[in-house]
Each structure stands twice: as structure tokens, then as C-alpha cells.
C-alpha positions in Angstrom: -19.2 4.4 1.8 -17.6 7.8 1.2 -14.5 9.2 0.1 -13.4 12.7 1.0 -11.8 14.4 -2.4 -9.4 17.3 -1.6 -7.9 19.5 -4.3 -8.6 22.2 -6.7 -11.6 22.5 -8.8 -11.4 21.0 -12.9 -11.0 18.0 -14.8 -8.5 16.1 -13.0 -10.8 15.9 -9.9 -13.6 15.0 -12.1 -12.0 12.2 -13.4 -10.8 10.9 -9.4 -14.7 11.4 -8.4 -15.9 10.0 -11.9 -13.2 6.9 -10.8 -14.3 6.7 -7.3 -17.7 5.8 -8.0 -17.6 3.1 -10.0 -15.7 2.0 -7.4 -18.7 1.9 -5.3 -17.6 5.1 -2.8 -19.5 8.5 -3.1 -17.2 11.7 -3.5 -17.6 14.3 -1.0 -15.8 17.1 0.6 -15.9 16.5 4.2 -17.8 13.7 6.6 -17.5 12.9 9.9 -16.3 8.8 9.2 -14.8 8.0 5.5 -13.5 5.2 4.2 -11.0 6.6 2.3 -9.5 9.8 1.2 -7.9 11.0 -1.8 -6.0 13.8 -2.5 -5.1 16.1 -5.3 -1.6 17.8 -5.9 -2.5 20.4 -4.5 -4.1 19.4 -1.1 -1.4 16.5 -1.0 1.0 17.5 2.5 1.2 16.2 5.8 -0.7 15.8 8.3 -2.5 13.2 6.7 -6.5 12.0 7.1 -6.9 9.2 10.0 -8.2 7.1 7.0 -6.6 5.0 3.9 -5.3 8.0 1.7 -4.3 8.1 -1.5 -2.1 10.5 -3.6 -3.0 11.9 -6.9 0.3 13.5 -8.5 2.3 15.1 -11.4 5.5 14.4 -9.5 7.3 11.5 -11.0 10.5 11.6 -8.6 11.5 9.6 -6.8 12.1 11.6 -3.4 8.1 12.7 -4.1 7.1 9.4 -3.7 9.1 8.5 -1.1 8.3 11.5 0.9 4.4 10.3 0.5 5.1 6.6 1.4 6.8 6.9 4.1 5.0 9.6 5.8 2.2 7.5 6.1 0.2 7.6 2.1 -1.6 4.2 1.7 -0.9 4.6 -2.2 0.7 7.0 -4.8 -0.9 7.7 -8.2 0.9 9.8 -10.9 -0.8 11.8 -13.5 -2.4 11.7 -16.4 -4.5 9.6 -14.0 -5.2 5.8 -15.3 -8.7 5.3 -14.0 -8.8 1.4 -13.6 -6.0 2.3 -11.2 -7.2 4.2 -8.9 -10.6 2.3 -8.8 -8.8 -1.0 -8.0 -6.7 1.0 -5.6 -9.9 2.7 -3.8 -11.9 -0.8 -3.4 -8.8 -2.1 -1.8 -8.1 0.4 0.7 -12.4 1.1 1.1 -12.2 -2.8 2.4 -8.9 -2.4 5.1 -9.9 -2.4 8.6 -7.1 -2.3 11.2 -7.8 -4.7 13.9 -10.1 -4.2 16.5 -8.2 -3.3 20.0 -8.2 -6.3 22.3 -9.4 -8.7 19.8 -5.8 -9.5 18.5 -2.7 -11.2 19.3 -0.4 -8.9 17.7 1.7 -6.2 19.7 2.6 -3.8 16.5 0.1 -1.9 14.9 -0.2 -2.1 11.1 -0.9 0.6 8.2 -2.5 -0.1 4.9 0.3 0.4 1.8 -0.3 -0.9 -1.3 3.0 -1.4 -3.5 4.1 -3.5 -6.1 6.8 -6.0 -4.9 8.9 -8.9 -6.5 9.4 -12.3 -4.6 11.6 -15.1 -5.0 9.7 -18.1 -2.8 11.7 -21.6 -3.1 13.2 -20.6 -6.6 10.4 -18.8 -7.9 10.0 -15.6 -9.1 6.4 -14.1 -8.7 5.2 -10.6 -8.7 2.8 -9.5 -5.5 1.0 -6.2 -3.8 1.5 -5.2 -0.6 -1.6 -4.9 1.4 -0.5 -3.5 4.6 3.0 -3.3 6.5 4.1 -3.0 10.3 7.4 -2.8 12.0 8.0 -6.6 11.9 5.8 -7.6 8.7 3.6 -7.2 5.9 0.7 -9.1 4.1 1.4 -9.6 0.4 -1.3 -10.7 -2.3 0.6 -13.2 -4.7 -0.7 -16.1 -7.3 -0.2 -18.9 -5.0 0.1 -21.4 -3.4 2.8 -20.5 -1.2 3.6 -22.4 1.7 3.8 -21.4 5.4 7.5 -21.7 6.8 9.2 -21.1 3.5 11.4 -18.5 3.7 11.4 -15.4 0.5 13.0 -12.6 -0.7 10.8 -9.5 -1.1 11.8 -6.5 -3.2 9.4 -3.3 -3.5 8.9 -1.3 -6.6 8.6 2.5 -6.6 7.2 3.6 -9.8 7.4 0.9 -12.2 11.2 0.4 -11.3 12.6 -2.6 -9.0 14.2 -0.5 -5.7 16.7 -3.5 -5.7 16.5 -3.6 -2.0 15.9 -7.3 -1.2 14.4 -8.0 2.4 14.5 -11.6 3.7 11.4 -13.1 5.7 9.5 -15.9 6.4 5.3 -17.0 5.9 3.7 -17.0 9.1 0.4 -18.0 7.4 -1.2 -18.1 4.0 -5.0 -17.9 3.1 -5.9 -18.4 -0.6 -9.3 -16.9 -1.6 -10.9 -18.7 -4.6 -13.5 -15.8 -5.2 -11.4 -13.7 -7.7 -10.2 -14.4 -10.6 -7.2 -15.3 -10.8 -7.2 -17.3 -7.8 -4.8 -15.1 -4.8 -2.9 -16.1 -2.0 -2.6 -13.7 1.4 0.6 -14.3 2.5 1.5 -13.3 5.8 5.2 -12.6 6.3 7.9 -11.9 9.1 11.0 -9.7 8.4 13.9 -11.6 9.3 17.0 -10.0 11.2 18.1 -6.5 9.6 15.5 -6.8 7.2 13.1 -6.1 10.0 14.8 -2.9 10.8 15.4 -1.9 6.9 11.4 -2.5 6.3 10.2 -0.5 8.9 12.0 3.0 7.7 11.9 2.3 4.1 7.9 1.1 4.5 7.5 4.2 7.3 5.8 1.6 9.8 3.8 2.8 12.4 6.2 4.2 14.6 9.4 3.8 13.3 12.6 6.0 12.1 11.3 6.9 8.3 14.9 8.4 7.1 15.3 5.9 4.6 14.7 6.0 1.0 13.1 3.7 -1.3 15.9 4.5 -4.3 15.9 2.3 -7.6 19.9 0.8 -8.3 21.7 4.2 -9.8 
């Protein structure tokens, strides 16, 4: 697999190609079908690749990376760059694969967006990662189990700091996978009500009104 690396010569980008392959992905400037891209500082603006991208930056504002996130970045790393991260970030987003067309149920299309989130599931408090996000839901990655039909409360993190905006939904469907340790659950989930309309600007789902702002509590 390959991962196109854009951004000025020097030791930051060594470090992000360094990262990327013991993550299993070869750095390279251009190919015809990636897996992934990542993005230095300076190469970091819109239009975006048609692939997972990630976002290597020294801006720690908040507007920067909510400008990113919602324009359609998979994932938004701040430097000095922790390595660990971004490797665990690149095998994640090298594995996404949008569904096939035709070979799915589902009438919204879905990006990949990895974020740290809180949720409350039937009195509990857990912390989860995004996976990816549409217009009506998400798919979270949680220590389970979780059951399908309970209803949660799901609050994203922008970083390191609770956003305090709480969005209401419900499991459609729950898969644990007993091959990593700790054991995870996938937890499908469907916004409820407002919180539908709320997720899909502050998340920047695939077609929908981005204006809002993921803002910690002042």
C-alpha cells in the first residue's frame, strides 16, 4: 500500500515517512491509487486528495481544526508529531473502504473521521473513536458490549478537550471483534432528531451545510 506525503523537505517529513512505514504503507510523492494521504503544514488546504487524508500541523486552535474536520480531513495531528499516533491513525484509515455502489442498503454516503468521543450508554460512561460519519450516523469503536436498541449520548473531543456538545442516538447494530487486544465493539449508531441535523455540519458529512463549529464550553 502507498501513502502520498506532501509538504516541505526536513525533519518533520522524515519523521511522517519514518511513521508511515512501520505502519506498513510506503511513502511516495505521487501514484495513480493510494491508500492514504498525508499532508504537511504546508501542503495542508483544500481541495483535498479523493483518499483518507490526514493533517500534520503546528496549529493548535481550535478554528484550524475545525476548518480541517469539517472540510472533509479524515484526521488532525498537531506537532511535535507523536509517532505511535500517526501510525495507529494511518493503519486505520489504510483499512477504510467506502461501500461498494449497488452492494448496499444505505442511501447516504459516508466519510472516514477518526475522533475521540465520550459516551454515556445505559448509565455508563465510556470513551470511543469515531471511525467514519454520514449525514444520519456514525460507527464508533468502544470497549463493549453494547447492546443494539439502547439509546446513548455521544460527545466529540477536539484536541484533548470535551466540545460539550452532546448528540443523542440510537445502536442500529454492534459487532465485537475479539482479535485485538483489548477486546472492541463497532457500534453502529443513528442520530436521533436535531441531533441528526447538528452531526452532520459539526462532523462535515458528505453533503451537508459545514457552518458549524466543533467549540469546547468557553
Amino acid at each position: 500500500m502507498f501513502a502520498v506525503v506532501a509538504g516541505r523537505p526536513g525533519v518533520e517529513r522524515r519523521r511522517v515517512e519514518e511513521a508511515l512505514r512501520r505502519a506498513g504503507l510506503e511513502p511516495v510523492g505521487a501514484h495513480p491509487s493510494p491508500s492514504l494521504a498525508v499532508l504537511l503544514e504546508d501542503a495542508a488546504h483544500p481541495p483535498w486528495p479523493d483518499v483518507p487524508t490526514i493533517v500534520v500541523s503546528s496549529k493548535t486552535d481550535i478554528d484550524s481544526f475545525t476548518n480541517a474536520i469539517t472540510s472533509g480531513v479524515a484526521a488532525y495531528l498537531t506537532t511535535p508529531l507523536d509517532a505511535d499516533d500517526l501510525v495507529a491513525a494511518a493503519r486505520r484509515l489504510a483499512r477504510w473502504k467506502a461501500p461498494v455502489p449497488g452492494t448496499s442498503t444505505r442511501t447516504r454516503s459516508r466519510r472516514p473521521l477518526l475522533l475521540d468521543v465520550d459516551l454515556e450508554i445505559e448509565g455508563r460512561r465510556l470513551r470511543g473513536h469515531l471511525v467514519d460519519v454520514s449525514a444520519g450516523g456514525c460507527r464508533v469503536e468502544t470497549a463493549g458490549p453494547v447492546s443494539r436498541g439502547a439509546a446513548l449520548r455521544l460527545t466529540p473531543r477536539a484536541l484533548g478537550t470535551s466540545t460539550g456538545i452532546a448528540l443523542g442516538g440510537t445502536v442500529t447494530r454492534t459487532r465485537r471483534d475479539d482479535t485485538v487486544r483489548p477486546p472492541m465493539c463497532e457500534v453502529a449508531v443513528r442520530f436521533n432528531g436535531t441531533s441528526a441535523l447538528l452531526a452532520a455540519r459539526i462532523f462535515g458529512a458528505p453533503g451537508a451545510d459545514r457552518r458549524q463549529a466543533l467549540r469546547p464550553p468557553s
